[in-house]
Steps between C-alpha positions, in 0.01 A plus 500: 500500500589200716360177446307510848337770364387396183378208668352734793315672245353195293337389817354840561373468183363155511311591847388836329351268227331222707376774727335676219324171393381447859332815532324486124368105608370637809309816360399272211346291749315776648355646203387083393327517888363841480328414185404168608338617764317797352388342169373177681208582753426145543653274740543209255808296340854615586348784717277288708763318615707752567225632734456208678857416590424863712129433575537101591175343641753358806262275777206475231325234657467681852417824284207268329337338826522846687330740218241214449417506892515838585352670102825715403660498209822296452670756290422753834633246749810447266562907453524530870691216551754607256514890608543400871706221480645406177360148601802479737280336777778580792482869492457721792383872455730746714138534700470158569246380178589136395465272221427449135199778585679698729289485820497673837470270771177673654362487188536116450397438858150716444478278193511189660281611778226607228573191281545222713359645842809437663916594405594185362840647410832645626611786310747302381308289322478772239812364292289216413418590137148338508395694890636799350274495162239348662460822774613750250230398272232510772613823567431636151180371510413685812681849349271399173211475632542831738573701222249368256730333274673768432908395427726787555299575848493127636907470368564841692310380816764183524784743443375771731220391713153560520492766761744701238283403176150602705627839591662563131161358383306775721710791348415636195842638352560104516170336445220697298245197509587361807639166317796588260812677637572728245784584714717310771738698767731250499738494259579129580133350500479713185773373330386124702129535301708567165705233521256234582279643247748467235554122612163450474415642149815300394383179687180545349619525166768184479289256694097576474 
């Protein structure tokens, strides 16, 4: 055997070797995170913060002054805000939504016409973290108050629209009571009222 290849196969050995100890480190990890997660059901210590570096409270004192005003609950304005943004306040929906809250800007203008009397506002505006909150939130508190304070129908509503919600509402394979959607058509407001009602519970739990 030549000497390149005894060295050749030393190194294919060594690799082999620190390869193995990768892989064992990372499904070591795994199992440490999987039980982690499943023994502890609270969101204190080392797992709290863990949650929160994914659920921050980002623009807290606009999400404060806006839930006070307008009666929603912060950890509802901050679910939304982090399903339909990821508090990136710059983002623009392929339809045209904008901002922290993701807005349409029909929407905001109706909203300024029924808040202020008048459109205030450009649509542009809407990248402004605190006109975004601020108009989301009163928008919530409209949905809220339509659908009786019920979540998952008011958080479909802003996804959907309440023309869509009403008529899923009316139908009974969706709707039984007339309040709860037992069942949404969309696949992507479903999956929309899961998310933000996982963000919420989670919200809930760390901060209130």
């Amino acid at each position: 055997m030549s000497r390149y290849e005894t060295r050749h196969s030393r190194e294919t050995k060594g690799h082999g070797a620190i390869g193995f100890l990768v892989t064992f480190v990372l499904i070591l990890m795994i199992v440490v995170l999987v039980f982690f997660f499943a023994s502890d059901h609270s969101y204190k210590g080392a797992k709290g913060k863990l949650y929160s570096f994914f659920y921050p409270q980002e623009y807290a004192q606009q999400v404060k002054k806006y839930a006070a005003e307008f009666g929603v609950e912060e950890p509802l304005i901050y679910a939304v805000m982090r399903t339909e943004s990821g508090f990136r306040p710059e983002v623009e929906s392929h339809a045209g939504a904008m901002g922290l809250m993701q807005m349409m800007p029909s929407t905001f203008d109706w909203l300024q016409e029924r808040l202020e009397g008048r459109i205030v506002y450009q649509a542009d505006a809407l990248t402004d973290p605190d006109v975004s909150i601020r108009y989301g939130t009163y928008l919530l508190s409209i949905l809220l108050n339509q659908y009786d304070n019920v979540r998952d129908t008011a958080v479909a509503a802003y996804n959907a629209g309440t023309s869509t919600v009403d008529g899923w509402l009316e139908d009974r394979a969706c709707s039984p009571d007339g309040r709860t959607l037992t069942k949404i058509p969309y696949e992507e407001t479903a999956q929309y009222v899961e998310r933000v009602g996982k963000a919420y519970e989670v919200y809930k739990k760390l901060y209130y």
